[in-house]
Biopython code that builds the backbone (N, CA, C, O; Angstrom):
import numpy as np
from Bio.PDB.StructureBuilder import StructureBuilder

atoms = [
    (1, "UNK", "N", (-38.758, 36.875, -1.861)),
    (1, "UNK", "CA", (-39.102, 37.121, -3.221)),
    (1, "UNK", "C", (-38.488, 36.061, -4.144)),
    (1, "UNK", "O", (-39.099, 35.674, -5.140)),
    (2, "UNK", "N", (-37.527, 35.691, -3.879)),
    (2, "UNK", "CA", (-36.153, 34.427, -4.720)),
    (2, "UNK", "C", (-36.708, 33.229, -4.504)),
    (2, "UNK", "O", (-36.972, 32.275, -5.236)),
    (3, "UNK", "N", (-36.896, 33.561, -2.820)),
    (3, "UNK", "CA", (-37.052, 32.162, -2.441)),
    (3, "UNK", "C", (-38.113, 31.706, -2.163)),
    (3, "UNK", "O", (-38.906, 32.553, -1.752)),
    (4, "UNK", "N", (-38.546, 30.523, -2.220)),
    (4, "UNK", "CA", (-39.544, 29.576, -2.497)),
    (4, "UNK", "C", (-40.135, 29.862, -1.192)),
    (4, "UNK", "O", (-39.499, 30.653, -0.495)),
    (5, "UNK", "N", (-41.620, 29.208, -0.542)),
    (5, "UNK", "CA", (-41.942, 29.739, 0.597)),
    (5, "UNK", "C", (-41.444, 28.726, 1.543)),
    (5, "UNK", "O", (-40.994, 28.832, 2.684)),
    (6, "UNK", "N", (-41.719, 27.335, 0.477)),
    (6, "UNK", "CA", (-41.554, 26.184, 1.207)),
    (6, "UNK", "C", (-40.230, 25.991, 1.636)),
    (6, "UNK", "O", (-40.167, 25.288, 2.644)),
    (7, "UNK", "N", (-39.228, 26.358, 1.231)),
    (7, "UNK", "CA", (-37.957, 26.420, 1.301)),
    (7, "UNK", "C", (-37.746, 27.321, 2.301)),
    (7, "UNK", "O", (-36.741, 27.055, 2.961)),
    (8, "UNK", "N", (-38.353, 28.313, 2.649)),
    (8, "UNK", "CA", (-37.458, 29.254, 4.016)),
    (8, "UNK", "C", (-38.472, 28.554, 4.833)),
    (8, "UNK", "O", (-37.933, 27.897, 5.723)),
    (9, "UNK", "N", (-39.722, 28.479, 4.825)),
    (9, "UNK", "CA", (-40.373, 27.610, 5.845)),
    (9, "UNK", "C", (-39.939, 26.432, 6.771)),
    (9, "UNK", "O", (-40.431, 26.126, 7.857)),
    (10, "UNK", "N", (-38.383, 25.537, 5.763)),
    (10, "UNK", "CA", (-37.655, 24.769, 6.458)),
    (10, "UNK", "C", (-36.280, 25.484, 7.076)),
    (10, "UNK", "O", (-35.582, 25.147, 8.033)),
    (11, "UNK", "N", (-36.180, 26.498, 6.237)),
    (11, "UNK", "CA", (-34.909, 27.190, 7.121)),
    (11, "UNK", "C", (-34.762, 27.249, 8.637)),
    (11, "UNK", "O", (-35.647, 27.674, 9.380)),
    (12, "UNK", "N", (-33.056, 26.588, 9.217)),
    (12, "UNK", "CA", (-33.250, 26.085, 10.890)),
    (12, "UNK", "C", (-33.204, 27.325, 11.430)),
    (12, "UNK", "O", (-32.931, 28.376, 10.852)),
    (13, "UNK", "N", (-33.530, 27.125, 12.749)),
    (13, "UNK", "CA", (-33.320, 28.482, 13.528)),
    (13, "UNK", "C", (-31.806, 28.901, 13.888)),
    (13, "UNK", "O", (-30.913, 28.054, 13.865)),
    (14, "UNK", "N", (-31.618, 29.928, 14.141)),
    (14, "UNK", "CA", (-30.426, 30.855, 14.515)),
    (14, "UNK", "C", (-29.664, 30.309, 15.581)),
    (14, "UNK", "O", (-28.553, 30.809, 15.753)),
    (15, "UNK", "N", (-30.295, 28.696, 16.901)),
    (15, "UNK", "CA", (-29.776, 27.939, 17.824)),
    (15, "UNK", "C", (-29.602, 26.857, 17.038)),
    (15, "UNK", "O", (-28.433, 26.504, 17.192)),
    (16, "UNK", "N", (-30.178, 26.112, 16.241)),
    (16, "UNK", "CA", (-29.998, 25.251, 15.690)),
    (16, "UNK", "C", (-28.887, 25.010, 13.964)),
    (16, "UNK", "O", (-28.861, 24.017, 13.237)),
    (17, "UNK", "N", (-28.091, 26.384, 13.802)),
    (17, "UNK", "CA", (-27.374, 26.366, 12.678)),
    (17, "UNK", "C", (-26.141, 25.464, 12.851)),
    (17, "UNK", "O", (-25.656, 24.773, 11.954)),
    (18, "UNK", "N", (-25.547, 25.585, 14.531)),
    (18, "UNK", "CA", (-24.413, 24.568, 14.837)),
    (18, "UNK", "C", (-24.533, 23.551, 14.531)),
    (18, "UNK", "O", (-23.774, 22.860, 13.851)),
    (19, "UNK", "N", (-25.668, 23.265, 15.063)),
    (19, "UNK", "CA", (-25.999, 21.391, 14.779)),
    (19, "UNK", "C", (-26.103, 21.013, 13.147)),
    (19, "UNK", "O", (-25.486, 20.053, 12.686)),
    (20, "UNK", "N", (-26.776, 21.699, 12.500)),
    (20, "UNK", "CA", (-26.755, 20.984, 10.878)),
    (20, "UNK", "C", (-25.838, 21.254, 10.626)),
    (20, "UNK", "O", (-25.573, 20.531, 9.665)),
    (21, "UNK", "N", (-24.662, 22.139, 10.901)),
    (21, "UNK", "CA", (-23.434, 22.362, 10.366)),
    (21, "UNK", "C", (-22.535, 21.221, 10.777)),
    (21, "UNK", "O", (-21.538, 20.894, 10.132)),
    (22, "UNK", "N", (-23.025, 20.514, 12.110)),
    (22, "UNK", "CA", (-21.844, 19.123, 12.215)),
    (22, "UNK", "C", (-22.620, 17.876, 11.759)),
    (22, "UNK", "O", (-21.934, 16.895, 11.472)),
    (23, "UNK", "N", (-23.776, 17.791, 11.667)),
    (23, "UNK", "CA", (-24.396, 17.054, 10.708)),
    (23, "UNK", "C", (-24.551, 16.779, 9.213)),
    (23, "UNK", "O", (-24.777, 15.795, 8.508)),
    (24, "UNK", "N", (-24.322, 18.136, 9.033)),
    (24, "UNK", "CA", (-23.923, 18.103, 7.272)),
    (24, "UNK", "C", (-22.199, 17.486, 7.190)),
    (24, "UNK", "O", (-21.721, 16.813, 6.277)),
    (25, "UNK", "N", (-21.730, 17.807, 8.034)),
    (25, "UNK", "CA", (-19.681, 17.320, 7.561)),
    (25, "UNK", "C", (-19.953, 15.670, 8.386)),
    (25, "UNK", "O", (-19.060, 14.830, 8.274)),
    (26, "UNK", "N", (-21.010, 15.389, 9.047)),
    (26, "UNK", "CA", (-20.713, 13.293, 8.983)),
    (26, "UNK", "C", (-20.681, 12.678, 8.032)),
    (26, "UNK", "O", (-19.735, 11.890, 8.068)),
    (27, "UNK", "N", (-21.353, 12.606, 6.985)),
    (27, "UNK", "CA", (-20.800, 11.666, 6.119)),
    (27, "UNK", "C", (-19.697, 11.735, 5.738)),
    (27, "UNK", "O", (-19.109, 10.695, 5.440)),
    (28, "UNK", "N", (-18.922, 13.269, 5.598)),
    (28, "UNK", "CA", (-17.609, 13.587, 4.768)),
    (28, "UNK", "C", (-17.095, 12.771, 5.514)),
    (28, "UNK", "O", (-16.459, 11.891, 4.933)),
    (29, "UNK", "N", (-17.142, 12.701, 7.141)),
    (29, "UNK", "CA", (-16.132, 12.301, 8.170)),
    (29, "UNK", "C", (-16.001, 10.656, 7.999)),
    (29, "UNK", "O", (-15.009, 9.996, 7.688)),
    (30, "UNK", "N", (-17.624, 10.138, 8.377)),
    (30, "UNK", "CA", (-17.549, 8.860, 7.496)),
    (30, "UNK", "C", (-17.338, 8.070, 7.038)),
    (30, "UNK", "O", (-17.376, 6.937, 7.515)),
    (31, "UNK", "N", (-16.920, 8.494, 5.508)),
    (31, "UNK", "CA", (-16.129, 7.867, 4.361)),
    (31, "UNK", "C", (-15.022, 8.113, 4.311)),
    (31, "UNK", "O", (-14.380, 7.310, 3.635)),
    (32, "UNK", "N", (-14.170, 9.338, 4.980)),
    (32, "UNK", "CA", (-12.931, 9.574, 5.082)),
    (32, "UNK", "C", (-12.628, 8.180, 6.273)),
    (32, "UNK", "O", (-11.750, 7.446, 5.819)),
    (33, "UNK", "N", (-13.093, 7.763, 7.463)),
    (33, "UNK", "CA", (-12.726, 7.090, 8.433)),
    (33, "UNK", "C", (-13.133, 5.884, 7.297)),
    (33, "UNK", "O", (-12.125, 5.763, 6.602)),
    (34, "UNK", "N", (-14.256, 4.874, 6.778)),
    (34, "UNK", "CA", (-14.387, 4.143, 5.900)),
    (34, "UNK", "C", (-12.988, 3.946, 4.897)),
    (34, "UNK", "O", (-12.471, 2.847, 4.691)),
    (35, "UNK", "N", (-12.462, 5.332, 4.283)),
    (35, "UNK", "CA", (-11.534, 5.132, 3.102)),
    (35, "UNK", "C", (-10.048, 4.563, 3.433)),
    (35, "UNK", "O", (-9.191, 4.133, 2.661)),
    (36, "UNK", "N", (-10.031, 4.764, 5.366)),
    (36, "UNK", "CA", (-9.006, 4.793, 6.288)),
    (36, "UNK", "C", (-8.804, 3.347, 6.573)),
    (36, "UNK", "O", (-7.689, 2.827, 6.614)),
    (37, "UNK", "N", (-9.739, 2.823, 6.735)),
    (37, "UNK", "CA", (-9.774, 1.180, 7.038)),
    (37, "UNK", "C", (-9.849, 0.156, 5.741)),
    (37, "UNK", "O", (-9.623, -1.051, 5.658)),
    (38, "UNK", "N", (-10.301, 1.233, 4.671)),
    (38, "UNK", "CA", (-10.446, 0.193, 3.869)),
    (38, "UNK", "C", (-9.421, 0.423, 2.903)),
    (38, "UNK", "O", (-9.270, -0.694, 2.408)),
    (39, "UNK", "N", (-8.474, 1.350, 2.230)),
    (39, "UNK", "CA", (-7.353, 1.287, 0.926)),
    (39, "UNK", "C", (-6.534, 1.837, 2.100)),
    (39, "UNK", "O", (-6.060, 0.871, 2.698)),
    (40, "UNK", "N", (-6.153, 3.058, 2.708)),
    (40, "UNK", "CA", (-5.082, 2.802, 3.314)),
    (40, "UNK", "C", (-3.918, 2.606, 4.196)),
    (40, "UNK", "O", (-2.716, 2.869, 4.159)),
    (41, "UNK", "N", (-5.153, 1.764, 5.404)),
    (41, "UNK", "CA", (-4.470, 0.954, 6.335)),
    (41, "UNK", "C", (-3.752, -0.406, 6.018)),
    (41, "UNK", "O", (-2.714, -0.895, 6.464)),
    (42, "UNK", "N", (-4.881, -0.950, 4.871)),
    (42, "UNK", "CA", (-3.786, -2.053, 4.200)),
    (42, "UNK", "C", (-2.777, -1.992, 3.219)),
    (42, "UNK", "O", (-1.767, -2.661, 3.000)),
    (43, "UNK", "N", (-3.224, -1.173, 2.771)),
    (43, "UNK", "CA", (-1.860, -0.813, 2.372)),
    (43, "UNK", "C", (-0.530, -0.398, 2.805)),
    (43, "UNK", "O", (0.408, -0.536, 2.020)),
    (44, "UNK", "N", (-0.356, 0.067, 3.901)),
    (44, "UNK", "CA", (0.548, 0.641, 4.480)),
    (44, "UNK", "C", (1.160, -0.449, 5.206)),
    (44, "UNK", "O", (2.368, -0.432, 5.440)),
    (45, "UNK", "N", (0.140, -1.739, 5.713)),
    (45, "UNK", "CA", (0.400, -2.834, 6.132)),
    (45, "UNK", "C", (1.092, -3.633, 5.289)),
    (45, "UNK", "O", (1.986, -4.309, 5.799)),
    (46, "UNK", "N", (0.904, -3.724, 4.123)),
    (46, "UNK", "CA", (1.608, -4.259, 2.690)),
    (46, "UNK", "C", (3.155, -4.089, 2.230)),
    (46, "UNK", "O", (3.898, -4.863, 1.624)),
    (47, "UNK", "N", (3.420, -2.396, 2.901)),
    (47, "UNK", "CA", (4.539, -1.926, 2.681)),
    (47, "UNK", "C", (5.738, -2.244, 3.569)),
    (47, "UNK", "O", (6.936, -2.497, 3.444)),
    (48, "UNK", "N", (4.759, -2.098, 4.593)),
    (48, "UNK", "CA", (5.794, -2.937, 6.217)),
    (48, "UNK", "C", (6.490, -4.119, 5.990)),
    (48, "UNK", "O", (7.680, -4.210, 6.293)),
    (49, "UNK", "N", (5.618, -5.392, 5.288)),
    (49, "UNK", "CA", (5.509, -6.704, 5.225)),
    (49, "UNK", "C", (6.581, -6.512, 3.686)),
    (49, "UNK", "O", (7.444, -7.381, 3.568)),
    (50, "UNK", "N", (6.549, -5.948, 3.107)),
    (50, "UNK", "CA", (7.552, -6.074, 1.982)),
    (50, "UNK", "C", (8.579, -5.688, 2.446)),
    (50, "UNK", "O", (9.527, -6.444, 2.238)),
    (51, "UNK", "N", (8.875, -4.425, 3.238)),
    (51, "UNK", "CA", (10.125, -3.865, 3.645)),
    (51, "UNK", "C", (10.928, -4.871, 4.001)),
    (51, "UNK", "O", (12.021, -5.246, 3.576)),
    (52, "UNK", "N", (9.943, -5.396, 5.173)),
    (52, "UNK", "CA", (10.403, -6.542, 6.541)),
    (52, "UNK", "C", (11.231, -7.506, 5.552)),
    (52, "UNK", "O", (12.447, -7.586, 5.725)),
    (53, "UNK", "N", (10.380, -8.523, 4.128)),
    (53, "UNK", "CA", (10.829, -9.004, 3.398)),
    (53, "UNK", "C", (11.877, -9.154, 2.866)),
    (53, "UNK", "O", (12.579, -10.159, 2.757)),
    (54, "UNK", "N", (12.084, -7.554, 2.315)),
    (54, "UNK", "CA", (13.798, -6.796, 1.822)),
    (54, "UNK", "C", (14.681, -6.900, 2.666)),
    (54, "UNK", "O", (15.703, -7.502, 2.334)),
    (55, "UNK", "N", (14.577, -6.390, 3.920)),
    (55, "UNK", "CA", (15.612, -6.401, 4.879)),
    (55, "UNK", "C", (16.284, -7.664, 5.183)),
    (55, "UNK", "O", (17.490, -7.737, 5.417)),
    (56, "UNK", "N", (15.121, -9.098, 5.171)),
    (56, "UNK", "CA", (15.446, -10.202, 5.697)),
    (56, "UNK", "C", (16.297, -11.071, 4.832)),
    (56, "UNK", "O", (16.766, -12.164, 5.150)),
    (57, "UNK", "N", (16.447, -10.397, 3.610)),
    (57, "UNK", "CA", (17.034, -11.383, 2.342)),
    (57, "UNK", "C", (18.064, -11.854, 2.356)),
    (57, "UNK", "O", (18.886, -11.115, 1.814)),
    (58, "UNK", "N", (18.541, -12.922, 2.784)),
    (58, "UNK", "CA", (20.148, -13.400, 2.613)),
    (58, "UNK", "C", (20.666, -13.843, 1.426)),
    (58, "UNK", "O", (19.944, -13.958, 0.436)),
    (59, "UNK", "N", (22.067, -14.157, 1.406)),
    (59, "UNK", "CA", (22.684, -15.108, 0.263)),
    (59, "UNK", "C", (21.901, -16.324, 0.765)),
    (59, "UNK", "O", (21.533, -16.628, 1.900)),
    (60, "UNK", "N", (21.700, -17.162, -0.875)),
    (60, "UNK", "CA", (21.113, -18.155, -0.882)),
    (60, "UNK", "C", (19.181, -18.292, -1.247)),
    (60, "UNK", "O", (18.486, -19.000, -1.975)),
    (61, "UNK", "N", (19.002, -17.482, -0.534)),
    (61, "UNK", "CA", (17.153, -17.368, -0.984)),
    (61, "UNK", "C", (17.130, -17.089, -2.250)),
    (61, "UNK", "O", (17.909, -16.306, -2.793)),
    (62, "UNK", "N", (16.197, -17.739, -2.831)),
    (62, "UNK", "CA", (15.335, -17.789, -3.861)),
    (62, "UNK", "C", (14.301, -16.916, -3.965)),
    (62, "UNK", "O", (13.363, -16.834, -3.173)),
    (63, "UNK", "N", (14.533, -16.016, -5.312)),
    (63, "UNK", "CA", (13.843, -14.785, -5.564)),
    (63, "UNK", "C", (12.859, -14.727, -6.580)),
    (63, "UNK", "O", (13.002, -15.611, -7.424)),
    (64, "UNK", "N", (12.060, -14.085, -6.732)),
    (64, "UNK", "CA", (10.881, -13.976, -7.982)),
    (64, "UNK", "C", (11.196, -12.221, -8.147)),
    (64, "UNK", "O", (11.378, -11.611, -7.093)),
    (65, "UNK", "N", (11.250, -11.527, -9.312)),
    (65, "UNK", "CA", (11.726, -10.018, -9.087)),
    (65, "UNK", "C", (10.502, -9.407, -10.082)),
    (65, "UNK", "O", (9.621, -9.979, -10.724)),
    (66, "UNK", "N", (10.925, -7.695, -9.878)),
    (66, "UNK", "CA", (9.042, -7.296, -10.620)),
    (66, "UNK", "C", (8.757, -7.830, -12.409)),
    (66, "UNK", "O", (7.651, -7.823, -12.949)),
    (67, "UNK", "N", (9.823, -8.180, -12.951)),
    (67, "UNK", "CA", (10.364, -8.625, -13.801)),
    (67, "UNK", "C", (9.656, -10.130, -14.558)),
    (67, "UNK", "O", (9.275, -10.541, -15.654)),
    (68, "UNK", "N", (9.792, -10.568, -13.154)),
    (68, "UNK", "CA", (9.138, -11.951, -13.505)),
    (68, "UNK", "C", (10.514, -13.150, -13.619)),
    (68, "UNK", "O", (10.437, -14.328, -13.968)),
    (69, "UNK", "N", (11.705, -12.388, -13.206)),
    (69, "UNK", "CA", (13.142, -13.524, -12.892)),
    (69, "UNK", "C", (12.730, -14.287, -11.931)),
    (69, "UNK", "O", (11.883, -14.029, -11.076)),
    (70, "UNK", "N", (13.531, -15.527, -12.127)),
    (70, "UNK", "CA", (13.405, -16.042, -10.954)),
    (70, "UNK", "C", (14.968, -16.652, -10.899)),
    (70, "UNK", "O", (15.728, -17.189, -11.706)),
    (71, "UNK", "N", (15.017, -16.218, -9.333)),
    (71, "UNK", "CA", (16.856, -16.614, -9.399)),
    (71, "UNK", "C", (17.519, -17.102, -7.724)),
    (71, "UNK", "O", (16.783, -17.437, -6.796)),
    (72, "UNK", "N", (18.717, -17.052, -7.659)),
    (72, "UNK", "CA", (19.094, -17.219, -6.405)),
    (72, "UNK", "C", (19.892, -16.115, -6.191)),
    (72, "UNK", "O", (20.666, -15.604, -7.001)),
    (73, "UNK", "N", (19.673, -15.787, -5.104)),
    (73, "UNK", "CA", (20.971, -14.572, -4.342)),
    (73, "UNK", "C", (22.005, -14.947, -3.937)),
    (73, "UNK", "O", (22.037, -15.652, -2.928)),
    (74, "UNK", "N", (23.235, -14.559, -4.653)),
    (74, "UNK", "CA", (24.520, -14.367, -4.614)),
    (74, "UNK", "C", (25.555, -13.394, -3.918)),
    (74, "UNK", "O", (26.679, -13.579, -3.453)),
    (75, "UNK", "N", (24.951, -12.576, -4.000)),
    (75, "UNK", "CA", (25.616, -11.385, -2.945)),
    (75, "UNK", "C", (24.793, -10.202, -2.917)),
    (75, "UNK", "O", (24.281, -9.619, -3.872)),
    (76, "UNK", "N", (24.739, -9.938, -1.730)),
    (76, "UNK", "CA", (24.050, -8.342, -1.508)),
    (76, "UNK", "C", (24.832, -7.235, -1.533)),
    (76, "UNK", "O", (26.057, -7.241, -1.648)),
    (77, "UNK", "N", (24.190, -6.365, -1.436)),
    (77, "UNK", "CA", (25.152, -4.838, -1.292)),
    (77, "UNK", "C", (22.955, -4.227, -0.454)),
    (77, "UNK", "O", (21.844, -4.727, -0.281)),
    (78, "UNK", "N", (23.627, -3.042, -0.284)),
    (78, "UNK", "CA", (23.183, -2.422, 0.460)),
    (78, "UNK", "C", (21.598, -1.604, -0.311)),
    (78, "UNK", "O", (20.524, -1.409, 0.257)),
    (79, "UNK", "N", (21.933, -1.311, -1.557)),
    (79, "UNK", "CA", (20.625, -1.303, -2.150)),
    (79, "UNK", "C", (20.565, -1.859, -3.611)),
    (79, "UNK", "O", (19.712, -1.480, -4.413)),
    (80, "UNK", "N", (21.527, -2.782, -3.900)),
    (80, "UNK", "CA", (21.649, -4.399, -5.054)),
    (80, "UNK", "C", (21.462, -5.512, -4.423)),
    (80, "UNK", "O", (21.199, -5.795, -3.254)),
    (81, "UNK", "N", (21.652, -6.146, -5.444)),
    (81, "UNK", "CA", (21.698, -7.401, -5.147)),
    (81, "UNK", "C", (21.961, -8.421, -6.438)),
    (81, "UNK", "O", (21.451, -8.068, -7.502)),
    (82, "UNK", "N", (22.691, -9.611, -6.417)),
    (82, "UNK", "CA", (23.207, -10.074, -7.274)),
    (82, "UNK", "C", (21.924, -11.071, -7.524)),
    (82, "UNK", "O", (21.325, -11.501, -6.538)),
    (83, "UNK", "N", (21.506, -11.435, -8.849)),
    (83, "UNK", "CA", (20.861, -13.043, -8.396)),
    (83, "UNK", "C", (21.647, -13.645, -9.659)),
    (83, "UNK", "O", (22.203, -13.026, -10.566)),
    (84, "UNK", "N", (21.531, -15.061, -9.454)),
    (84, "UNK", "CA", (21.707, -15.925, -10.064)),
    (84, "UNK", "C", (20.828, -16.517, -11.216)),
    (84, "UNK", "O", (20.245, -17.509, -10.778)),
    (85, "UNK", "N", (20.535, -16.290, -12.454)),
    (85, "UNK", "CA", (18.909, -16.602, -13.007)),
    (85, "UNK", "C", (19.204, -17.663, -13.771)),
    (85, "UNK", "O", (18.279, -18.032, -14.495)),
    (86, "UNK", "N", (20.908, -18.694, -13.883)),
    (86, "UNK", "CA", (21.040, -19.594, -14.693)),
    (86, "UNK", "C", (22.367, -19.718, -14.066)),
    (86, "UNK", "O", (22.668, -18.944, -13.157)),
    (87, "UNK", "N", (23.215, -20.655, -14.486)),
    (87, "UNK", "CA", (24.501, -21.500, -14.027)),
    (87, "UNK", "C", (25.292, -20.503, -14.825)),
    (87, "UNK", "O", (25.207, -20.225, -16.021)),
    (88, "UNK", "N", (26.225, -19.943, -13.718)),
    (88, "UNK", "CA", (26.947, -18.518, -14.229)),
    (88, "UNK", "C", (26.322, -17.211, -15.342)),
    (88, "UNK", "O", (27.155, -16.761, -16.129)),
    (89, "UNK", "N", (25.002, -16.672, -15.392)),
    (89, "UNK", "CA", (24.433, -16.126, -15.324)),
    (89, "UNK", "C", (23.878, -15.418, -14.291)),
    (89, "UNK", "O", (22.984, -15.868, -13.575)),
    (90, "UNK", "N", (24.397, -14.264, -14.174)),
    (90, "UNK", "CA", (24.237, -13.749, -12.662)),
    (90, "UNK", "C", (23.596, -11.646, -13.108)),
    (90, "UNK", "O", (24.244, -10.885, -13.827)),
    (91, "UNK", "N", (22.673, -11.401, -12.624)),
    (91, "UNK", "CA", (22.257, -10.175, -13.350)),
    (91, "UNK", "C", (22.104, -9.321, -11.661)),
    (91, "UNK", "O", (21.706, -10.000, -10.715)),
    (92, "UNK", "N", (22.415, -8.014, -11.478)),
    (92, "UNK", "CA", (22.496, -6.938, -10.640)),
    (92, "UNK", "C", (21.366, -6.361, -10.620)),
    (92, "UNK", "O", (20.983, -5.613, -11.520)),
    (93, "UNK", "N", (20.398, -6.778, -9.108)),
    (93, "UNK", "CA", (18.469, -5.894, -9.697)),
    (93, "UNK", "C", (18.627, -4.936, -7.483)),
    (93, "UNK", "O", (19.104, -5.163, -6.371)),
    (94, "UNK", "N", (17.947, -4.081, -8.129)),
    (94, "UNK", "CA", (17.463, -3.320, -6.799)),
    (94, "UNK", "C", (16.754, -4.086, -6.017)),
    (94, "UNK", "O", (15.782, -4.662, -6.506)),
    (95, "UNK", "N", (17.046, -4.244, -4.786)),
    (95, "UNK", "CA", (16.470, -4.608, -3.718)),
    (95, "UNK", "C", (15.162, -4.397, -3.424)),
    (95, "UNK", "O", (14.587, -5.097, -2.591)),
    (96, "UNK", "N", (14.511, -3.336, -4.126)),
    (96, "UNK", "CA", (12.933, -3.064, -4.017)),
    (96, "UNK", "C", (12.314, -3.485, -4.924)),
    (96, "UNK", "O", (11.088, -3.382, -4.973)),
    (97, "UNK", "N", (13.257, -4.232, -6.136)),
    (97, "UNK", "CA", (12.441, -5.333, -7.211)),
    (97, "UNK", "C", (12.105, -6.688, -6.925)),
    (97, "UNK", "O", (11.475, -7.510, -7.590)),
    (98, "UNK", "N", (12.621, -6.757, -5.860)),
    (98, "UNK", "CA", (12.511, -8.551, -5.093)),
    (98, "UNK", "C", (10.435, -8.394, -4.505)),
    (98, "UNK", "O", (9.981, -7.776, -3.543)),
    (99, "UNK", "N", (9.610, -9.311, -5.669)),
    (99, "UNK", "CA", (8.335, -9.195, -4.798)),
    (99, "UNK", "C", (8.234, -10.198, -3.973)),
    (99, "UNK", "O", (7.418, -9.991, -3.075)),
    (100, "UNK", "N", (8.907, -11.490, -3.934)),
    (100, "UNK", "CA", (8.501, -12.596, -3.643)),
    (100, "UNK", "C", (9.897, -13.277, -2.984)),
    (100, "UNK", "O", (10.930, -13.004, -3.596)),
    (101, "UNK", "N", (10.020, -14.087, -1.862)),
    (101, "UNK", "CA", (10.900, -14.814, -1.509)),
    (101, "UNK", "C", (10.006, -16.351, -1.985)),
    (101, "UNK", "O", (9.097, -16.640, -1.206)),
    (102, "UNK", "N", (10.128, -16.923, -2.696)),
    (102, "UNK", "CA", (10.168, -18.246, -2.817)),
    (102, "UNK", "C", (10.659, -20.031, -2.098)),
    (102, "UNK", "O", (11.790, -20.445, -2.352)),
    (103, "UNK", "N", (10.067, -20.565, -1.577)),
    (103, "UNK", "CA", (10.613, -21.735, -0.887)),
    (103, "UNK", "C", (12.016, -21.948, -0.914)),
    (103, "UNK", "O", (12.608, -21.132, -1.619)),
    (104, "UNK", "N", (12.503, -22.533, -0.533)),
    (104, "UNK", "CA", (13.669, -23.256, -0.877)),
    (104, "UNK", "C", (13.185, -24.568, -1.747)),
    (104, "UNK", "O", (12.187, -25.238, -1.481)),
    (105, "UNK", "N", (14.088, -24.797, -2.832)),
    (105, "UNK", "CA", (14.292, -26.002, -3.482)),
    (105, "UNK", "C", (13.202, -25.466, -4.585)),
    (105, "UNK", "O", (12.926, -26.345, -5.402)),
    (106, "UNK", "N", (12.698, -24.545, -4.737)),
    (106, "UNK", "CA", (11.847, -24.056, -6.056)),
    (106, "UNK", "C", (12.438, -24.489, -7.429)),
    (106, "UNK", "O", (12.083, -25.267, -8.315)),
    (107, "UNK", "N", (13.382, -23.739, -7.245)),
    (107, "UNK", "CA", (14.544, -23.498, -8.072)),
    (107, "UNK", "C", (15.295, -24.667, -8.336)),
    (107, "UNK", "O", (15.967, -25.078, -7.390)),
    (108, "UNK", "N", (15.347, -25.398, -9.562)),
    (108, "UNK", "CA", (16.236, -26.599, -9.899)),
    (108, "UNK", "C", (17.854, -26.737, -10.705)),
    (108, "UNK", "O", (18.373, -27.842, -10.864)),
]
sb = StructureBuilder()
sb.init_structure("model")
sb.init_model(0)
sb.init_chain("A")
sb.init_seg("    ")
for serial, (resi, resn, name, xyz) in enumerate(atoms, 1):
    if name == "N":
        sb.init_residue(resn, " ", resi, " ")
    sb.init_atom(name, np.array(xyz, "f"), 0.0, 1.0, " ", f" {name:<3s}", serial, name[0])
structure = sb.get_structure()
């Protein structure tokens, strides 16, 4: 009476409800596997490669910070770090503000 004729006329059969039911959730599956490869596997790859970065930092490297400093490292501590951003000018930044290790000899 509601429903259209043409519309229950396509209604699946009572063996066939499993199947459109895992056919209707592929695309969800899809774009979830799509969203996986594409924002955040690289990303997570990004985070590794920065960590790795942080960990590797000695006295002496040349730093770029989120800041936009650019300085030399003077002494570490465990989650500081000293840099150098001028000739006895020396400022105290978190270790997770370092984006960039810079060449050697950048810095003049």
């Amino acid at each position: 009476m509601f429903i259209s004729s043409a519309f229950a006329q396509t209604a699946p059969a009572a063996g066939g409800d499993m199947q459109s039911s895992l056919m209707s959730m592929l695309p969800l599956v899809l774009m979830f596997v799509v969203l996986y490869f594409v924002m955040i596997r690289p990303q997570m790859k990004r985070q590794k490669e920065h960590r790795a970065m942080i960990d590797a930092l000695a006295k002496g490297d040349e730093v770029a910070t989120a800041g936009g400093l650019l300085g030399k490292v003077t002494r570490l501590d465990e989650q500081y770090l000293t840099v150098e951003i001028s000739q006895g000018v020396e400022i105290q930044v978190q270790r997770s503000a370092v984006v960039q290790v810079l060449p050697k000899g950048t810095l003049k």
